[in-house]
Backbone bond lengths (Angstrom), bond angles and torsions (degrees), N, CA, C in turn:
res aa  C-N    CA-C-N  psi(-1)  N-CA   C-N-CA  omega(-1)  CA-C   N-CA-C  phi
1 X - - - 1.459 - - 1.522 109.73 -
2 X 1.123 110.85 133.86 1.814 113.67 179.71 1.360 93.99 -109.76
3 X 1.837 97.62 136.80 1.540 146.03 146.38 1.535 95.54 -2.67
4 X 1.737 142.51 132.05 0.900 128.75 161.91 1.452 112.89 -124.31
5 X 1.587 125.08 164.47 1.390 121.65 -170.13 1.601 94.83 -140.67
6 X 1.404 108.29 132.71 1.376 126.83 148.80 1.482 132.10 -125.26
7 X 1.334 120.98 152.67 1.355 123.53 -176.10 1.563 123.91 -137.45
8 X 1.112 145.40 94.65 0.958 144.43 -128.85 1.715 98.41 -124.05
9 X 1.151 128.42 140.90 1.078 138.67 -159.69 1.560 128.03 -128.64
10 X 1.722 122.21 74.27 1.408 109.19 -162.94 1.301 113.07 -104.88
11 X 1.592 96.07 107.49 1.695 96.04 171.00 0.984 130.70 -53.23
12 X 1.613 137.32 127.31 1.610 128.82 -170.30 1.535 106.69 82.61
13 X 1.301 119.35 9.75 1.304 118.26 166.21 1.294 142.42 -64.65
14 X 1.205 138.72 106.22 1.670 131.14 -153.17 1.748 110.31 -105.41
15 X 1.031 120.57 124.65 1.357 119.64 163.21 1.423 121.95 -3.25
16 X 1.465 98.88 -50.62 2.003 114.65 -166.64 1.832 101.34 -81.64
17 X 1.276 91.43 -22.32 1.517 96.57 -173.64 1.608 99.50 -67.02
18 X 1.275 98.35 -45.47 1.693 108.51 -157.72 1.638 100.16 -69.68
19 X 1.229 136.11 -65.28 1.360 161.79 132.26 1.805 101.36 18.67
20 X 1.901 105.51 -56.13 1.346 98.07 176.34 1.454 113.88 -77.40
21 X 1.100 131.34 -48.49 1.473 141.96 136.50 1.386 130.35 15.99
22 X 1.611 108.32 -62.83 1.256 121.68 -168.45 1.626 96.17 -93.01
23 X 1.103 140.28 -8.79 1.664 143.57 -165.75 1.354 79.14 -101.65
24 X 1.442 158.02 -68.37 1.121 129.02 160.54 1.166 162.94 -12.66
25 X 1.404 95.14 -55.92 1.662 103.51 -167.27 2.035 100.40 -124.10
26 X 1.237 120.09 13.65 1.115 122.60 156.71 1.663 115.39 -110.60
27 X 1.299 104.79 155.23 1.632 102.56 166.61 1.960 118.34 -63.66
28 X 1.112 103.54 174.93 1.299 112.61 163.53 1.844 104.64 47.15
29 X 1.404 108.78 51.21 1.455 127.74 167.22 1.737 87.61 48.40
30 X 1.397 133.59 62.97 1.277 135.60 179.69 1.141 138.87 55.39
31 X 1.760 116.75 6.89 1.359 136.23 -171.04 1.824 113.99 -84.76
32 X 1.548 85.62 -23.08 2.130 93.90 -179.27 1.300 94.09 -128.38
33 X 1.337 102.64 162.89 1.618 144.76 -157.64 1.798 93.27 -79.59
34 X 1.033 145.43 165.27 1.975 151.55 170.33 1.579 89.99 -101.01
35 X 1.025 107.96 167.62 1.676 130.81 -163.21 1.675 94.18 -68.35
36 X 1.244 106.28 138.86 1.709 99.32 148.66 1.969 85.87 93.16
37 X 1.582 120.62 -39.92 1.653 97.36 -166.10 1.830 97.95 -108.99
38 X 1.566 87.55 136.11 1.591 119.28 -169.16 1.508 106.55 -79.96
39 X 1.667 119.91 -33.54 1.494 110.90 -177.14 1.844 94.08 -142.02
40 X 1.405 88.03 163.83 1.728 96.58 171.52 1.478 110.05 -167.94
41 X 1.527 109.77 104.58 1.134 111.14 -169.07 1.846 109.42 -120.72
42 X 1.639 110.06 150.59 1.877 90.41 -170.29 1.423 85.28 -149.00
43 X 1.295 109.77 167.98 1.522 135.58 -175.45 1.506 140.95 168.48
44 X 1.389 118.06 166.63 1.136 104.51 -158.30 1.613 109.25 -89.90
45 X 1.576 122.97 153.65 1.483 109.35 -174.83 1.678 99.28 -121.65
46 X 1.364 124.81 -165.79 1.058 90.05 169.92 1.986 127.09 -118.03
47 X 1.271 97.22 56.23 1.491 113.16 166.17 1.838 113.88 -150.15
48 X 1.767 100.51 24.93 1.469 94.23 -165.61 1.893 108.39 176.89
49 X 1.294 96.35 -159.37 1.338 106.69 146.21 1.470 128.78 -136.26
50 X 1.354 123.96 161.86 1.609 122.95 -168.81 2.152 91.68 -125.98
51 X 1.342 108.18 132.34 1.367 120.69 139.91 1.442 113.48 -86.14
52 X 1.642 106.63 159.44 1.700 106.29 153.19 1.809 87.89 -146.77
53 X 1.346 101.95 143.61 1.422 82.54 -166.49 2.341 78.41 -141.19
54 X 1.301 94.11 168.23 2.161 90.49 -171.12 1.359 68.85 -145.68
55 X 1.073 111.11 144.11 1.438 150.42 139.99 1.361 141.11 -126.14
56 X 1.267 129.49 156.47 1.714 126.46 -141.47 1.530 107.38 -67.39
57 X 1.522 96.88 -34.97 1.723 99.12 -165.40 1.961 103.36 -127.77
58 X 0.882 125.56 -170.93 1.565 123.98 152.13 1.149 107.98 -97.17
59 X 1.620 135.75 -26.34 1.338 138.17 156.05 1.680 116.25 -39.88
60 X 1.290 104.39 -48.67 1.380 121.86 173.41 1.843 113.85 -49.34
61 X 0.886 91.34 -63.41 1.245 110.90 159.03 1.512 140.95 -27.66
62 X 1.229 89.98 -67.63 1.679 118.01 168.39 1.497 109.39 -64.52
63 X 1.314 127.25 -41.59 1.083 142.66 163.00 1.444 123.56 -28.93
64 X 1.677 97.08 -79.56 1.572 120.59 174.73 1.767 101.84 -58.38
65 X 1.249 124.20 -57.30 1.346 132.01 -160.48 1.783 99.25 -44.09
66 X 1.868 104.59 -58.39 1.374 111.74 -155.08 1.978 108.92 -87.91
67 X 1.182 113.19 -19.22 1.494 126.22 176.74 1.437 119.26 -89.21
68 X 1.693 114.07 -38.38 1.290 116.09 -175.56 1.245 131.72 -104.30
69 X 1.953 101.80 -43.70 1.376 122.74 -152.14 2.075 105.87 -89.53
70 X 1.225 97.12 -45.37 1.569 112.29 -175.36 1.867 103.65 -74.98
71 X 1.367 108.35 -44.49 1.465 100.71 -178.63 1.771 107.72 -79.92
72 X 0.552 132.11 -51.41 1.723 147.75 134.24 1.853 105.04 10.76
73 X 1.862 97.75 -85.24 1.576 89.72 176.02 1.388 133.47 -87.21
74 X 1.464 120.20 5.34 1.151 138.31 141.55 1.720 103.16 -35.65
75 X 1.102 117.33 -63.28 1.624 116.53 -164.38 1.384 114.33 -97.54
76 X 1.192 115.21 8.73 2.126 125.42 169.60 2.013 100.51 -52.62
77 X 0.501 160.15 176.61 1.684 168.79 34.43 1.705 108.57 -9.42
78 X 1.285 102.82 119.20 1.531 110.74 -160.89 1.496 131.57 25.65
79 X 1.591 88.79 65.87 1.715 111.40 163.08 0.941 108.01 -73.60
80 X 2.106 104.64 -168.77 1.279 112.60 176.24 1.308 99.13 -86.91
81 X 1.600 96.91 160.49 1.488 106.41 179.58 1.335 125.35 -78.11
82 X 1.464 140.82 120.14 1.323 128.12 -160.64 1.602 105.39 -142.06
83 X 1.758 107.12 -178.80 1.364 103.42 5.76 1.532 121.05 -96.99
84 X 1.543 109.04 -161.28 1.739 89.06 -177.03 1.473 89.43 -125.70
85 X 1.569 93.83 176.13 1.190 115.23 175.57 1.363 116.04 -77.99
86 X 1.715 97.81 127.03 1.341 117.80 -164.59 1.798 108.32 -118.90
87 X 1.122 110.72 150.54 1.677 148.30 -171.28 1.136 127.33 -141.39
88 X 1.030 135.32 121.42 1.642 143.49 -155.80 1.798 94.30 -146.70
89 X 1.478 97.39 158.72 1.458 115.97 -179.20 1.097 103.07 -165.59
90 X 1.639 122.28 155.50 1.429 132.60 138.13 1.442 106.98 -77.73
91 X 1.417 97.62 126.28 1.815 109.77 172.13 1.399 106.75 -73.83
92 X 1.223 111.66 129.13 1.696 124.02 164.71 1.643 97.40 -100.96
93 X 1.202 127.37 -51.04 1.864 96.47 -168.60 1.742 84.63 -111.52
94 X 1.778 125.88 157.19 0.722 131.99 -175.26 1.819 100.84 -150.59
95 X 1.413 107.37 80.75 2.024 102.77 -178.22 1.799 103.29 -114.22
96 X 0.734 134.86 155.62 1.343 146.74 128.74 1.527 141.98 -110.71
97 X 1.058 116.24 172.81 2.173 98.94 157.91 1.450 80.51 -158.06
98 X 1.309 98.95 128.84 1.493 127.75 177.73 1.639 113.18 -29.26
99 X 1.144 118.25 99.33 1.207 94.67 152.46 1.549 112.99 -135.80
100 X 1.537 157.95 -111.92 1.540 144.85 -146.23 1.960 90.53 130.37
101 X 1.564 80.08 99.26 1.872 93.53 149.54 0.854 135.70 -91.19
């Protein structure tokens, strides 16, 4: 199974939006990662906000997307606004070195 990458793109997206969002549809009131995804990174752009989030498999993926993420922000109270524009990949290089923003 190959490394998968998505990036999701919400125009008009606000920090607070995202913040209610992620207390949802992550474990541990949004503090840990959902089964199966290896990175999750978010920020502000400048007409919005951007995720990029890798997970182990696209199965993985499919998983979290259709069980957690869609029924999940369906039920936020001032989420992000959606849906957004979405991008997917198989990852070919995958490095980090630890660091925490």
């Amino acid at each position: 199974m190959a490394t998968f990458g998505i990036i999701h793109r919400f125009q008009g997206g606000t920090r607070e939006q995202y913040e209610n969002a992620l207390k949802v549809v992550h474990p541990d009131d949004g503090k840990a990662l959902p089964e199966g995804q290896l990175l999750h990174l978010a920020g502000p752009t400048d007409d919005g906000w951007l995720i990029v989030a890798v997970h182990d498999s696209q199965a993985s993926w499919e998983r979290f997307r259709d069980d957690t993420l869609l029924p999940g922000l369906a039920s936020v109270e001032q989420g992000l606004p959606g849906p957004p524009e979405e991008m997917t990949f198989e990852v070919q290089t995958f490095r980090t070195q630890h660091k925490s923003a």
